[in-house]
N, C-alpha and C positions, 0 to 999 in steps of 0.2 A: 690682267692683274688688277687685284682691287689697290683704290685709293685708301691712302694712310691720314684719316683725320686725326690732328694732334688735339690733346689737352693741352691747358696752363703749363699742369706741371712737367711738360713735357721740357718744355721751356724754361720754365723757374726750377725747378731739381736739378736739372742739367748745368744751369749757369752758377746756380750756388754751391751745390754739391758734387757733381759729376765732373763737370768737364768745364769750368771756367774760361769767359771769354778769352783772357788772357796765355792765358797755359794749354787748352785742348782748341786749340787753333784749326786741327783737320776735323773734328768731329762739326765744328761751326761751318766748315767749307763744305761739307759735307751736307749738312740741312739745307745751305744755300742751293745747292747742287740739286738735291731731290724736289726744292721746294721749285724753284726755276724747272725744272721737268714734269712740274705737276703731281709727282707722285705723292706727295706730301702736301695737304693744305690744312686749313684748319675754319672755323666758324666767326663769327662777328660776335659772338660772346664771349670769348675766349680771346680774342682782339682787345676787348673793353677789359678783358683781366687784365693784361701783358701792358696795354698802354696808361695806365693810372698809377704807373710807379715813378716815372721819370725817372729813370735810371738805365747803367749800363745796356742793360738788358734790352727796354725799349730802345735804345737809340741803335743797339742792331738788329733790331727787326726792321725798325723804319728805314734805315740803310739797306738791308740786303734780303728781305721777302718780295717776291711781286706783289704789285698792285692788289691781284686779283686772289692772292692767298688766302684771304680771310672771305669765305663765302658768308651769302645770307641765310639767315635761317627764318626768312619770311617765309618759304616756300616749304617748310613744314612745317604749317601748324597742324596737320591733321596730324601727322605722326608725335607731335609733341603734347596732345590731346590724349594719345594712345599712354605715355610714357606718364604724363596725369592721371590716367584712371588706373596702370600700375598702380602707381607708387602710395595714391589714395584708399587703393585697398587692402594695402599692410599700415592702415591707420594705428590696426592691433598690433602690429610689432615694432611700429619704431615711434620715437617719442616726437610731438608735436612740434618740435624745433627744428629736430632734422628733416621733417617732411617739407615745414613751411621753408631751412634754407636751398631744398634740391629742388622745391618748384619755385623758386623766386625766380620771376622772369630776369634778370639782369644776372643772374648766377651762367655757367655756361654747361654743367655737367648733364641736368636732363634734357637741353637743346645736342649736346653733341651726340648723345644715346637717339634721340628723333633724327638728327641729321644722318644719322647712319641705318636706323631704319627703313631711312624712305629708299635708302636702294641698298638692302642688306648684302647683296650680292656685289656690290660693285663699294662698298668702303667698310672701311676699320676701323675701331677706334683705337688710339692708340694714347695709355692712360699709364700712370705706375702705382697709380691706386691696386690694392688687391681685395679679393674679394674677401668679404667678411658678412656671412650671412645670418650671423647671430648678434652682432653689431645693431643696437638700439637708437646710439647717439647719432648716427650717420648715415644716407645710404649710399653706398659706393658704386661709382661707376659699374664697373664687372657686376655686382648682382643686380642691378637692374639691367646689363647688357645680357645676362642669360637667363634673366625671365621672359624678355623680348624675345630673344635668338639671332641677338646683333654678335657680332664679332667684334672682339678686342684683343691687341695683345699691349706688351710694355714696350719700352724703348728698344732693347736689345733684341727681342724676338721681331719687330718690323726691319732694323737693318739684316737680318740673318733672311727673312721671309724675303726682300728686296738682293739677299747676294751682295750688299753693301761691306765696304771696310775702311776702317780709316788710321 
C-alpha cells in the first residue's frame, strides 16, 4: 500500500472549511490514527507552511503528529531538479510569477511533486487542488503530478483508497 503524502491544504481546508477542530472531532482522530500508523506523512515544507500561523491549527499538529511525520526533502534533490526542468519548460505557458512561486525553495508544492517522484510506486500525493491545465496564473499540483506520472488524489479518494471512515 502506497504512502499518502499530505499538502498544506490538506490540513488548512479541512480545519477551516471541512471539518473544524472543534466540530469534526473523528475526522481529527482519524488523521491522528493514520498518521501514528505511518500511512499518512507529509514533507518539511509543508511543515514550515502549517507552523508560521500560530494558531489552532498548529497547536494540533504539534500535539498529536509523530515526530517523525514531517519527512526531509534533502534527499530529493534530483528529483526536485526533474520537477525544475518541468516546470521551466512551460515558460511559454505560464506567467513568470507563477513559475517563480512553484519553484521557490521555501514553497512546499514542487518539493511534495519530487518527494513523490523519487518512489512513484510507493507514495501519493494527497492535494485538493484540481487540475487546471489551461491556467496561466498558477501551476497546480495535479498538472504537474501527471506530466511526471506521480499519483495524486484528494482528501476523500485517500480515505476511500485506505477503507477509512469516520
Amino acid at each position: 500500500m502506497a504512502v499518502f503524502v499530505v499538502d498544506s491544504n490538506f490540513f488548512i481546508e479541512a480545519h477551516r472549511i471541512t471539518y473544524p477542530l472543534d466540530i469534526a472531532i473523528g475526522f481529527w482522530n482519524k488523521v491522528q490514527k493514520l498518521a501514528n500508523a505511518g500511512a499518512i506523512v507529509s514533507i518539511d515544507k509543508v511543515k514550515q507552511e502549517l507552523y508560521d500561523r500560530n494558531d489552532e491549527l498548529e497547536a494540533w499538529c504539534r500535539a498529536n503528529l509523530p515526530e517523525d511525520f514531517f519527512k526531509s526533502t534533502a534527499e530529493v534533490m534530483f528529483e526536485y531538479g526533474m520537477v525544475m526542468t518541468w516546470a521551466t519548460s512551460k515558460s511559454e505557458h505560464y506567467l513568470p510569477y507563477a513559475l517563480k512561486e512553484f519553484l521557490d525553495a521555501d514553497e512546499a508544492d514542487a518539493f511534495l511533486v519530487a518527494f513523490c517522484l523519487a518512489d512513484r510506486s510507493g507514495r501519493k500525493v494527497v492535494t485538493q487542488e484540481v487540475s487546471e491545465p489551461k491556467r496561466k496564473s498558477k501551476v497546480k499540483i495535479p498538472d504537474a503530478c501527471i506530466a511526471l506520472n506521480v499519483s495524486y488524489v484528494n482528501t476523500i479518494e485517500m480515505f476511500r483508497l485506505l477503507g477509512e471512515t469516520f
